[in-house]
C-alpha positions as CSV (number, residue, x, y, z in Angstrom):
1,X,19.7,2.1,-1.8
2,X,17.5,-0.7,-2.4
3,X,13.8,-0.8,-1.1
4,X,12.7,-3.3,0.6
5,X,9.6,-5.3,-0.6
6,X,7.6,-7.8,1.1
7,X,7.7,-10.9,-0.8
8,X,5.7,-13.4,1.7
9,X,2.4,-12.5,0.8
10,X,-0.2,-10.9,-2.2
11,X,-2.3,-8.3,0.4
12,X,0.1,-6.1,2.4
13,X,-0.8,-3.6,5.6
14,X,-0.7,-0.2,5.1
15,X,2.8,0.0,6.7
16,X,4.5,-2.7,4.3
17,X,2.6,-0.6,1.8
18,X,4.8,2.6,3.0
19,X,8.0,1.3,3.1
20,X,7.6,-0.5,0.1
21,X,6.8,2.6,-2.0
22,X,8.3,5.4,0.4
23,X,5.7,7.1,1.7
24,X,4.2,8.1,5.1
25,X,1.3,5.4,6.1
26,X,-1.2,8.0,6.9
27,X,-0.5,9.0,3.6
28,X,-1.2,5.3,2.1
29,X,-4.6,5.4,3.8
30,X,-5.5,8.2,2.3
31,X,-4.7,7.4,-1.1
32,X,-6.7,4.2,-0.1
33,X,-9.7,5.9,1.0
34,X,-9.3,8.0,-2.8
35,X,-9.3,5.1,-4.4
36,X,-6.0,4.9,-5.5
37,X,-5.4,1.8,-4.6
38,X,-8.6,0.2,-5.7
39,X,-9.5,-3.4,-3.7
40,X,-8.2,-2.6,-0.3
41,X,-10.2,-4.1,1.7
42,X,-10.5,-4.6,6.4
43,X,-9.4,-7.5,8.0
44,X,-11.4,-7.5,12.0
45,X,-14.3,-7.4,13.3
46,X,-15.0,-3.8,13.9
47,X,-14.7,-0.7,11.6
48,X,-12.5,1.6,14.4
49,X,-10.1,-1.9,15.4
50,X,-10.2,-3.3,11.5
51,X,-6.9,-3.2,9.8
52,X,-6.3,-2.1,6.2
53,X,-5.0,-4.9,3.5
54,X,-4.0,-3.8,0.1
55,X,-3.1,-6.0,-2.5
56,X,0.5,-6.3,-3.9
57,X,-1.0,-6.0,-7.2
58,X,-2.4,-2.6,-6.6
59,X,0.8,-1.8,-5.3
60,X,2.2,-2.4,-8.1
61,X,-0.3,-0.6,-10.7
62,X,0.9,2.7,-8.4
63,X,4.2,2.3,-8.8
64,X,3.8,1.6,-12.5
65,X,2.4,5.2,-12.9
66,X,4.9,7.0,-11.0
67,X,7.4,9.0,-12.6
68,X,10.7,7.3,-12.9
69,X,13.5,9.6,-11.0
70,X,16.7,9.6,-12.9
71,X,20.2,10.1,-11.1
């Protein structure tokens, strides 16, 4: 199975985020709001309409740490 990572640009939404790294969305917001990922940032005007942006490189420091799963 291969996953399937966006390529097109460096700041993903919090549903490329999810598929990228298999996980639910809410779940990527909340590691966002942890700090896990640590320069997400909104795009928008307002707070409650805003959409979250992570950036591929703090995508990719996470999956870095992750323990690898052999089979």
């Amino acid at each position: 199975m291969t996953s399937k990572i966006p390529s097109r640009e460096p700041d993903l939404t919090v549903r490329e985020v999810a598929e990228a790294i298999h996980l639910n969305p809410e779940t990527v917001r909340i590691l966002a709001r942890q700090g896990v990922f640590p320069k997400p940032y909104k795009t928008g005007a307002g707070k409650s309409t805003a959409h979250i942006r992570i950036p591929w490189a703090d995508v990719e420091a996470y999956r870095k740490k992750q323990p690898r799963v052999h089979g």
